[in-house]
C-alpha positions in Angstrom: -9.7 -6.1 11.4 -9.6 -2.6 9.3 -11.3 -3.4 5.7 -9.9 -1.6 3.1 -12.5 0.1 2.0 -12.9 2.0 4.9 -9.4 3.7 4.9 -9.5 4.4 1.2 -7.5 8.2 1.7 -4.7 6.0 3.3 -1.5 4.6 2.3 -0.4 1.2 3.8 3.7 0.6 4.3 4.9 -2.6 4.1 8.7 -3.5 5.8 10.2 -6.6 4.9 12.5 -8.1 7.2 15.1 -7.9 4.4 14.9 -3.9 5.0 13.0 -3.1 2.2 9.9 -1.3 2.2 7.3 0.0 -0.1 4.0 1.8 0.3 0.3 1.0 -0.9 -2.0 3.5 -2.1 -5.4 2.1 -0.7 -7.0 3.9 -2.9 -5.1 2.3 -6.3 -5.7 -1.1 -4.4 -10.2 -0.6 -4.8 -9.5 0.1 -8.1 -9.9 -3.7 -8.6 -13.5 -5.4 -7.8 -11.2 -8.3 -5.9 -9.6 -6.4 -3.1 -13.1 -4.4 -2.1 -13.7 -7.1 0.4 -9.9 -7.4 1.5 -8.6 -6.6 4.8 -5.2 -4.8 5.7 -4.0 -8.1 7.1 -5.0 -10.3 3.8 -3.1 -7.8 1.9 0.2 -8.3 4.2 -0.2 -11.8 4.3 -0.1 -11.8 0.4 2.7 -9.0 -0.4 5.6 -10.2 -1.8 9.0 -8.7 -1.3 10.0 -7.2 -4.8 13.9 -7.3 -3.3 14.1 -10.8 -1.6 10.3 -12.7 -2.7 9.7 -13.4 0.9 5.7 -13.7 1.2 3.8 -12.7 4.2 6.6 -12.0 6.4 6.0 -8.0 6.1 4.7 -5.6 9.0 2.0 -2.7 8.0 1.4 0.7 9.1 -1.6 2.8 7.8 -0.7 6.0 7.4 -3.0 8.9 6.5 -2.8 11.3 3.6 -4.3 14.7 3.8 -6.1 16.3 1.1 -3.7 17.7 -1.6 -0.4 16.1 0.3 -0.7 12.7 -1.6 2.1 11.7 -3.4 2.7 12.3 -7.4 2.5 9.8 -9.3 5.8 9.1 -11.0 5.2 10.2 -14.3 3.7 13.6 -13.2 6.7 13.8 -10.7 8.8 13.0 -14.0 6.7 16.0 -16.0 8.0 18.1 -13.9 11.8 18.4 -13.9 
């Protein structure tokens, strides 16, 4: 199983069954000491649906981000209009 600290440039996508989806910046996840040791499947098996509160029932892609491409965060996105 991929550990998250080794795919820390990556962004992890989460579907519900419900349709909705929502992506992960790894990187935002290491910022806390307790998912270090986490691996992509304990965070799927954890994420709750923000639309329907279904819990574990997600699938995951990783999906790389290339230097510079990553997205804004929304209040720099926001900044910018």
């Amino acid at each position: 199983m991929t550990l998250l600290a080794t795919i820390s440039s990556h962004t992890l996508h989460l579907f519900c069954p419900c349709e909705y989806r929502n992506g992960l910046e790894v990187e935002e996840l290491l910022k806390s000491p307790r998912f270090r040791a986490f691996r992509v499947e304990d965070v799927r098996s954890r994420a709750r649906c923000t639309k329907c509160g279904r819990v574990g029932e997600s699938s995951v892609t990783i999906s790389y981000a290339l230097p510079g491409m990553r997205r804004r965060p929304k209040e720099d996105a926001e900044k910018t209009k």
